[in-house]
C-alpha positions in Angstrom: 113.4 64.8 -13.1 113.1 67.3 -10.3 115.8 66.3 -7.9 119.4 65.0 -8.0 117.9 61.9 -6.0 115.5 61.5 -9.5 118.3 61.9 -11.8 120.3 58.9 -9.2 117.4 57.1 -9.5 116.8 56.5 -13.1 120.6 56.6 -13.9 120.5 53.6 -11.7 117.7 51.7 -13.1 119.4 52.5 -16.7 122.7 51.0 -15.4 120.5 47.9 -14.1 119.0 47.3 -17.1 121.9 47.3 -19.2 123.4 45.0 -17.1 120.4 42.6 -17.4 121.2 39.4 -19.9 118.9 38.5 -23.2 116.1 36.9 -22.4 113.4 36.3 -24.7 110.8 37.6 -21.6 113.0 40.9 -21.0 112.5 44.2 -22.9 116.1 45.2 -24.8 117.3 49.1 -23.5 118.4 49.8 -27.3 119.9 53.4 -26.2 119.5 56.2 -23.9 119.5 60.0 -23.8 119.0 63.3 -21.4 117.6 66.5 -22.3 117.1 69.5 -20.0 113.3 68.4 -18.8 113.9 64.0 -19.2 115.6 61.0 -19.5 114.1 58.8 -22.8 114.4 55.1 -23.1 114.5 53.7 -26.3 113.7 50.4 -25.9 113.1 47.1 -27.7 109.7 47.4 -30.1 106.9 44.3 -28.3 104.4 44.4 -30.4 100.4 42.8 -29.1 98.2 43.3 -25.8 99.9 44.0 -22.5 99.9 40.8 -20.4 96.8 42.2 -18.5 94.7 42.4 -21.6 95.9 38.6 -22.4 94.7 37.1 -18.5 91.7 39.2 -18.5 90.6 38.3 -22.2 91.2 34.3 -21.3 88.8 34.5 -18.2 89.2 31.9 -16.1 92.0 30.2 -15.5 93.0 26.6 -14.2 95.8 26.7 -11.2 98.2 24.7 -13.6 97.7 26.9 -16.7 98.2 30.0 -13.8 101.3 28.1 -13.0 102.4 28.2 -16.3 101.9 31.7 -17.0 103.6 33.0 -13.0 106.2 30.5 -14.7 107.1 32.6 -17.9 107.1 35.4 -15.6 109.7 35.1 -13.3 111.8 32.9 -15.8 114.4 35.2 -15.8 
């Protein structure tokens, strides 16, 4: 965090994210603190491959089972 504009900026995508409800597709924040050089997140444990890793592993994919996958995404 270089700049007061940084430190506004992630303050405000900490207050976001607290505000956001429980949903089995969102991350948890579980807690929050500053230090002189950061901000850290401690957030929710997801354990197994990044979505990436799961599309690209699959190969192809049919336009319903993309469907179903953009679905799950922005299900929130």
């Amino acid at each position: 965090l270089r700049t007061a504009i940084d430190i506004d900026d992630i303050r405000r995508e900490v207050k976001i994210m607290r505000h956001l409800p429980q949903h089995l597709n969102i991350m948890t924040l579980k807690d929050t603190y500053e230090d002189n050089n950061a901000v850290h997140l401690v957030m929710e444990l997801c354990e197994g491959k990044e979505l990436f890793d799961h599309i690209v592993a699959r190969g192809h994919y049919t336009e319903h089972a993309a469907a179903a996958v953009t679905k799950t995404i922005v299900e929130v």
